[in-house]
ZALUM-866936 format. One record per residue: residue in three letters; x, y, z of N, C-alpha, C, O in turn; residue number from 1. Coordinates in steps of 0.05 Angstrom, whole numbers. Layout:
BEGIN
DOBA    r     n.u     n.v     n.w    ca.u    ca.v    ca.w     c.u     c.v     c.w     o.u     o.v     o.w    k
DOBA  ALA       X       Y       Z       X       Y       Z       X       Y       Z       X       Y       Z  NUM
...
# end
This chain:
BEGIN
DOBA    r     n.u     n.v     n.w    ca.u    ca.v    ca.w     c.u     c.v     c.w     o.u     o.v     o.w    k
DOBA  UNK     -67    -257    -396     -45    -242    -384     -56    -219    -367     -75    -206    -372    1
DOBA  UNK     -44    -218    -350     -55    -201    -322     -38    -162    -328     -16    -153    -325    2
DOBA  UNK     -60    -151    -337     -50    -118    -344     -54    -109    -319     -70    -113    -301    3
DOBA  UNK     -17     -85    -323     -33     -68    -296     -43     -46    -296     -37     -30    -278    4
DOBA  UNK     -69     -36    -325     -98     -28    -322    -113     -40    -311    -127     -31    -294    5
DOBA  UNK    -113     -65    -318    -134     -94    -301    -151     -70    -281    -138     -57    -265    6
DOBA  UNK    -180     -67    -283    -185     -59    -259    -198     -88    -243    -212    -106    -251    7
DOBA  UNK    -185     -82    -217    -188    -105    -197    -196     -91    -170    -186     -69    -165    8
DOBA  UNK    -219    -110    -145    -225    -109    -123    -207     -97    -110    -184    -106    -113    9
DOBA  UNK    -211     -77     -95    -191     -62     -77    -195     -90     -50    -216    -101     -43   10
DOBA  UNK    -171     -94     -42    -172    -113     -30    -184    -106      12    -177     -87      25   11
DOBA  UNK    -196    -121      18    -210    -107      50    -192     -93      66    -168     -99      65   12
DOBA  UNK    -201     -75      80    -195     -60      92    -167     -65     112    -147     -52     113   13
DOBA  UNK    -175     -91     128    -153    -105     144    -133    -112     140    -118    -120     157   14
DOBA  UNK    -126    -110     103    -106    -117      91     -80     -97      81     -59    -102      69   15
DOBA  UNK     -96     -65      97     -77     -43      79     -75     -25      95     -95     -24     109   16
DOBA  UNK     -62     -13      99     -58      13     119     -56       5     140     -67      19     158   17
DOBA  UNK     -45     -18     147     -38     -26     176     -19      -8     188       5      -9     181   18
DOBA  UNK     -26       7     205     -13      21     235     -20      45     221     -17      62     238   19
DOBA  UNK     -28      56     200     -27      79     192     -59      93     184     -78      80     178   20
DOBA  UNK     -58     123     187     -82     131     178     -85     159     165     -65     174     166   21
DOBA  UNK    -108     168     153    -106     190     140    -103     212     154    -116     217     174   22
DOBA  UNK     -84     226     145     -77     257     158     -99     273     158    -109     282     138   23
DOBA  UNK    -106     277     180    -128     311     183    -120     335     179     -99     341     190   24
DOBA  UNK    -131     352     168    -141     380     156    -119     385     177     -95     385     173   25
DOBA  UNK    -133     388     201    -121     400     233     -92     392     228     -82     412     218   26
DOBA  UNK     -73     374     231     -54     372     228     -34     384     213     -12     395     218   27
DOBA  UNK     -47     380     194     -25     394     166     -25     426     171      -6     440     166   28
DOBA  UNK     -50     434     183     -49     467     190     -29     474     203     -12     490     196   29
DOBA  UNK     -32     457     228     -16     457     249      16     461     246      29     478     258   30
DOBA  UNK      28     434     221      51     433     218      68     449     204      92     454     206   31
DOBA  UNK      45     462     182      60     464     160      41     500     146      48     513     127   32
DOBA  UNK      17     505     165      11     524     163      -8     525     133      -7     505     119   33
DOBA  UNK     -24     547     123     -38     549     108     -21     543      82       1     554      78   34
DOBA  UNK     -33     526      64     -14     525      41     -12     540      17       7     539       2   35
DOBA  UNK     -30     552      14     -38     579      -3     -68     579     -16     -89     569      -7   36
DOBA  UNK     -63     595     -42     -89     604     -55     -99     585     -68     -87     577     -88   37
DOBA  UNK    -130     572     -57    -133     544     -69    -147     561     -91    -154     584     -89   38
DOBA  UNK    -149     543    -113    -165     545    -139    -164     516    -149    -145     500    -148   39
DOBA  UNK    -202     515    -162    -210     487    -178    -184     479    -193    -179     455    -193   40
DOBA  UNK    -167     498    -208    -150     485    -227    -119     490    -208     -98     498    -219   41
DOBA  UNK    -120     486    -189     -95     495    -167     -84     517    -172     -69     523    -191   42
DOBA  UNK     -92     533    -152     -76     547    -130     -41     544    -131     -28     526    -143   43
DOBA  UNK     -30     568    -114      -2     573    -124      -6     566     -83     -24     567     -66   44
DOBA  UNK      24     559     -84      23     559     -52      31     581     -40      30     602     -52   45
DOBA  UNK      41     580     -13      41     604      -5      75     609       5      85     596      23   46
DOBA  UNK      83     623      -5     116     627       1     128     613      19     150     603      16   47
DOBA  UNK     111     611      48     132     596      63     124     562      46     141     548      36   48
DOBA  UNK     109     558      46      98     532      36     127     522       8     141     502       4   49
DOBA  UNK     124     544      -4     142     539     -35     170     537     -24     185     520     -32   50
DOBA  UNK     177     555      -7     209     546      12     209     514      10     231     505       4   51
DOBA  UNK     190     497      13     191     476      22     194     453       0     205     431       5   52
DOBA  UNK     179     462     -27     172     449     -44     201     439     -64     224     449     -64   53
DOBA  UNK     194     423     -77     221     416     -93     196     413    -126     175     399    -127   54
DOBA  UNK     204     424    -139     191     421    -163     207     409    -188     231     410    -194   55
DOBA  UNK     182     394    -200     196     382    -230     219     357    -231     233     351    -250   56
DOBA  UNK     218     344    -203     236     327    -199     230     295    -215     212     280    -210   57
DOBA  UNK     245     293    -230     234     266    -248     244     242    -226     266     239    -215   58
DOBA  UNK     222     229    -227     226     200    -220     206     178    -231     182     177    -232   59
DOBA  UNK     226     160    -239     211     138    -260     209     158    -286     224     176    -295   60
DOBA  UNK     185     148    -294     172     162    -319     160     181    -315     146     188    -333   61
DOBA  UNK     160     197    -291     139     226    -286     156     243    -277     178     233    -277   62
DOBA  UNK     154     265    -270     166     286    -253     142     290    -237     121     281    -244   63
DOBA  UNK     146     306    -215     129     316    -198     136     336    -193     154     345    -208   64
DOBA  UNK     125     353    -167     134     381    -155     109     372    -117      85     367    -117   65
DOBA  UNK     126     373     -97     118     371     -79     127     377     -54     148     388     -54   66
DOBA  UNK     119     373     -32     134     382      -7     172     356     -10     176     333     -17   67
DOBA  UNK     183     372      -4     212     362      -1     216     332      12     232     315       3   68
DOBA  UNK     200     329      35     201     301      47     183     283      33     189     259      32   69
DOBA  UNK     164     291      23     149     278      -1     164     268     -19     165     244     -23   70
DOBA  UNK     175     284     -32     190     276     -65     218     259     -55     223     238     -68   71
DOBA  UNK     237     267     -31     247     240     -11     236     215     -22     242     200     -41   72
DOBA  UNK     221     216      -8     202     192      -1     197     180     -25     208     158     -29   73
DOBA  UNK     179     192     -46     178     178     -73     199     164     -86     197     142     -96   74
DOBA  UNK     224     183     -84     248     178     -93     259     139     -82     268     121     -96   75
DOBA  UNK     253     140     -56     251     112     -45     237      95     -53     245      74     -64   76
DOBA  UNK     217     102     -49     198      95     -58     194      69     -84     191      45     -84   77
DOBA  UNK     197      90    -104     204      78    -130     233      71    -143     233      69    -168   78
DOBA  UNK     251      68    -132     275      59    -124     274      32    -119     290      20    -133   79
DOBA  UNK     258      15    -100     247      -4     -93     235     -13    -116     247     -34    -120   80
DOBA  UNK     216     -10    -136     198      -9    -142     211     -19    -173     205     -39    -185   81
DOBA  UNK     228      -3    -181     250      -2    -204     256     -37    -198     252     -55    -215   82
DOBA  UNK     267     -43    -169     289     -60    -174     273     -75    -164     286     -90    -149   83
DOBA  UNK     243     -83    -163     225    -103    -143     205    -110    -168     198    -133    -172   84
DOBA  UNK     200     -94    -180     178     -96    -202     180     -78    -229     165     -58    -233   85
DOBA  UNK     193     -83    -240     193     -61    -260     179     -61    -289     186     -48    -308   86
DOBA  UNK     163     -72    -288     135     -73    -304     123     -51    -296     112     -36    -313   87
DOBA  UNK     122     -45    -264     104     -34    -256     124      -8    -257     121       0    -280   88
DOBA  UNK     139       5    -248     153      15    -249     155      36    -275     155      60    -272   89
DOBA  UNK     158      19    -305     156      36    -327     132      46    -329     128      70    -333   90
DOBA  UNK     112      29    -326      79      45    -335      70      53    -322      46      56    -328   91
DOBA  UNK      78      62    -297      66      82    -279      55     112    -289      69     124    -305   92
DOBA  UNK      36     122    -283      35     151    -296      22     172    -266      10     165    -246   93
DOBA  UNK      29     190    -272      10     211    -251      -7     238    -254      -5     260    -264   94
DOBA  UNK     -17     227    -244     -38     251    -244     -46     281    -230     -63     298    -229   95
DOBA  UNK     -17     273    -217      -6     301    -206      -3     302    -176      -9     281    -165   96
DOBA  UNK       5     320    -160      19     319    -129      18     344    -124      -4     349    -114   97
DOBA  UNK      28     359    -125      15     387    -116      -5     409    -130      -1     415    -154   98
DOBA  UNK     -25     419    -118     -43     429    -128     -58     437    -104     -65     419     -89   99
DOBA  UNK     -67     466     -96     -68     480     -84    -103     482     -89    -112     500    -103  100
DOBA  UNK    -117     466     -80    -148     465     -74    -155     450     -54    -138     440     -39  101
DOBA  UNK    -181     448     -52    -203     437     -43    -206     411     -48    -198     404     -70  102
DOBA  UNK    -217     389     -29    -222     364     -36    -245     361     -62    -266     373     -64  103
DOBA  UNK    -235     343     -76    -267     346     -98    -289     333     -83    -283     311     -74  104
DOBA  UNK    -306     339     -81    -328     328     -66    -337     337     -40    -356     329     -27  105
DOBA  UNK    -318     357     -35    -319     374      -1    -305     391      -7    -281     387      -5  106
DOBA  UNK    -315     413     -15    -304     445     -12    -303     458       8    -298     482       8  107
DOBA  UNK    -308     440      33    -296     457      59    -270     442      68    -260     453      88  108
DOBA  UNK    -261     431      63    -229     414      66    -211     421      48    -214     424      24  109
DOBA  UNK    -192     424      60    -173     432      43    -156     393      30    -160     372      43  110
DOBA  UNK    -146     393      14    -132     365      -6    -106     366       9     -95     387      18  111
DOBA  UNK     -98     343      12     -79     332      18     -50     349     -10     -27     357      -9  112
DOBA  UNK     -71     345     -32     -44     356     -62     -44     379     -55     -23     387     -67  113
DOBA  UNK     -54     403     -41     -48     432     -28     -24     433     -18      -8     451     -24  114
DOBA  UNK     -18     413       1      15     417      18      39     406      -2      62     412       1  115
DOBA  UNK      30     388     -23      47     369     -39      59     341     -21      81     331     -21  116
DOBA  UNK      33     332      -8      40     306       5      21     279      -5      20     257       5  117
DOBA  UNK       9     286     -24      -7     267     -34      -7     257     -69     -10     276     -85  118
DOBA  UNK      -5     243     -75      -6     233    -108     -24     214    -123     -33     192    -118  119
DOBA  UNK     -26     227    -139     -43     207    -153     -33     186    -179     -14     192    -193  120
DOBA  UNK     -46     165    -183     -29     147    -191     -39     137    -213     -64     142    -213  121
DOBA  UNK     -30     120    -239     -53     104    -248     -44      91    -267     -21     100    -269  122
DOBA  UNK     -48      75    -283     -40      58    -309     -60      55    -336     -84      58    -337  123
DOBA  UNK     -43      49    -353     -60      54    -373     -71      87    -391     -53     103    -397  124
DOBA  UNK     -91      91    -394     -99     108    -414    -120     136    -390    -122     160    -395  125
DOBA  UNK    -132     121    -365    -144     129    -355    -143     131    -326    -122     120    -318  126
DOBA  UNK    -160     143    -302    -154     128    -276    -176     114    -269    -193     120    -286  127
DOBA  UNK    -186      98    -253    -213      95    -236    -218     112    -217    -205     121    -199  128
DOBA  UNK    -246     114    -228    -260     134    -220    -262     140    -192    -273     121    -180  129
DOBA  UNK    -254     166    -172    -271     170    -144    -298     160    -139    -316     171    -152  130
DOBA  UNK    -306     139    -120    -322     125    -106    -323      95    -122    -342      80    -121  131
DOBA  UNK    -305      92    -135    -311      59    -145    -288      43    -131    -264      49    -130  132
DOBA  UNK    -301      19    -120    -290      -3     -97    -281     -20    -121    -294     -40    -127  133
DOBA  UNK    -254      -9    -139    -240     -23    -152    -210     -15    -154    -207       0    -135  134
DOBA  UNK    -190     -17    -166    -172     -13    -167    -150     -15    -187    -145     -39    -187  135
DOBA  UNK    -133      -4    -203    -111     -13    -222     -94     -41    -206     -83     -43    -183  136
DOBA  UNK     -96     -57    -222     -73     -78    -215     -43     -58    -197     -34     -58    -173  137
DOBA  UNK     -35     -46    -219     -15     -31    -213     -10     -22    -189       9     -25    -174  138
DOBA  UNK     -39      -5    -186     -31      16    -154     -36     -11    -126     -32      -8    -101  139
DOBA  UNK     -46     -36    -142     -51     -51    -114     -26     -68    -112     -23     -82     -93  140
DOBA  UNK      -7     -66    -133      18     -78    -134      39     -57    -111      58     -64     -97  141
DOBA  UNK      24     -29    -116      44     -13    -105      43      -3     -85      60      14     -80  142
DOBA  UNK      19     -11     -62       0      -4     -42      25     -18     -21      31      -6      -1  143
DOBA  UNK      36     -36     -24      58     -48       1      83     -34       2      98     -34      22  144
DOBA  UNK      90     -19     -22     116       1     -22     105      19      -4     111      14      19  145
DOBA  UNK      87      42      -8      74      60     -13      68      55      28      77      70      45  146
DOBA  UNK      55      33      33      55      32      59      83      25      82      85      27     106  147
DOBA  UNK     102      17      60     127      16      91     133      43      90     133      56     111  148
DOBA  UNK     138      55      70     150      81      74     129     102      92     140     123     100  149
DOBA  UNK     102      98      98      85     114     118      65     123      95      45     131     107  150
DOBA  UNK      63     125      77      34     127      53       9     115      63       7      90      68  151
DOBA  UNK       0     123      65     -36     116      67     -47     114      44     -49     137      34  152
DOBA  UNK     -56      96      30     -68      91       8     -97     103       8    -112      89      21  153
DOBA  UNK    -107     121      -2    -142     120      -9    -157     103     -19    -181     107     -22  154
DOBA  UNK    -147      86     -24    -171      60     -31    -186      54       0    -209      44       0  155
DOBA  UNK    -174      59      21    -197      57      47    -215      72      58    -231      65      76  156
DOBA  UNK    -214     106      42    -223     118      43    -254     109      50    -252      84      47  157
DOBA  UNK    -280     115      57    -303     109      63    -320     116      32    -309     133      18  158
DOBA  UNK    -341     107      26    -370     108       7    -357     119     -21    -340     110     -36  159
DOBA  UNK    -376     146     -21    -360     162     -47    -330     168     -53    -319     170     -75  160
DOBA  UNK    -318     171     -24    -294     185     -20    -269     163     -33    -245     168     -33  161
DOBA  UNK    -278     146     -41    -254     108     -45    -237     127     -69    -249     134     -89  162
DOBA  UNK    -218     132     -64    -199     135     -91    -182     122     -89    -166     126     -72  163
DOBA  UNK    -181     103    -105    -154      70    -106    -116      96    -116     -93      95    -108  164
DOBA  UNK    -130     111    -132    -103     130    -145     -94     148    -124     -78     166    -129  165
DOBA  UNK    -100     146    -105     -91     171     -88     -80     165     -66     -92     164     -45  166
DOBA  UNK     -51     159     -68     -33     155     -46     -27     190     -26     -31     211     -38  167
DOBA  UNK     -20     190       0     -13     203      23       4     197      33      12     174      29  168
DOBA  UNK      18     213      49      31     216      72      24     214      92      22     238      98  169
DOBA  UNK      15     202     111      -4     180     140      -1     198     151      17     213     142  170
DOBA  UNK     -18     206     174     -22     212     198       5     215     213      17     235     223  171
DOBA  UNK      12     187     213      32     177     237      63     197     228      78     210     242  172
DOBA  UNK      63     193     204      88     196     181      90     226     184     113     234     186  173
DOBA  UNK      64     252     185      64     277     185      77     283     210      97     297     212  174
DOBA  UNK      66     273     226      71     277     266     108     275     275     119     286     294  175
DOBA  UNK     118     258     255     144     251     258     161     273     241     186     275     242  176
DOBA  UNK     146     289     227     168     309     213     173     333     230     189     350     222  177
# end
């Protein structure tokens, strides 16, 4: 029987994030301005930033706290997801969405979870690990929702940087708000 812990092959590149790409540092500055005081264990955002935020919003089995068109979006998101797959749907878990730091692995970038446009995802007891070219059954079940709505999945991410759990808000998707 096929679990969706299963860790499985993140599937090639050509297959995922079609038309879409990861949002740059520069952009999000741009749009949405500094997001506040980063800290290893997150940072508080920064007032205009928190105007924006919607916190503690349950959807599915989690709540979150994130930028407003974000938690939207989820809301769709898994809406779909409820009534398309709902295996996947109940055992979803997260690992959090807003959080006001630094990329792990590059402390000169600021994280996508700083603005509350990025999530992390996972099944089971644990997540897979940052830089492993594998993936939860689950999040590769959920990588085609996740991409109509404008999500950029991190499983394309490059070398160390591959996080299969860490869904975004695209490039394309930021530019349009």
């Amino acid at each position: 029987m096929n679990k969706l812990d299963d860790r499985v092959p993140i599937p090639p590149k050509d297959t995922m994030n079609i038309g879409l790409t990861a949002v740059l540092e520069a952009t999000m500055i741009k749009k949405f301005g500094p997001p506040g005081r980063t800290d290893p264990k997150c940072g508080d955002p920064s007032p205009k930033m928190r105007k924006r935020m919607l916190f503690g919003v349950k959807i599915g089995p989690m709540k979150v706290s994130g930028l407003d068109f974000a938690v939207h979006s989820l809301q769709q998101i898994f809406a779909e997801v409820e009534r398309d797959v709902p295996d996947v749907f109940k055992a979803v878990k997260t690992d959090g969405m807003l959080c006001v730091r630094f990329r792990r692995g590059n402390s000169g970038l600021l994280s996508n979870h700083a603005w509350g446009t990025a999530i992390d995802l996972f099944f089971g007891k644990d997540s897979v690990p940052r830089g492993t070219r594998r993936t939860h059954r689950g999040n590769f079940l959920l990588f085609p929702f996740f991409n109509r709505h404008g999500w950029y999945w991190g499983a394309e991410f490059s070398g160390d940087a591959v996080d299969s759990m860490h869904f975004e808000l695209a490039e394309e998707t930021i530019l349009k708000l």
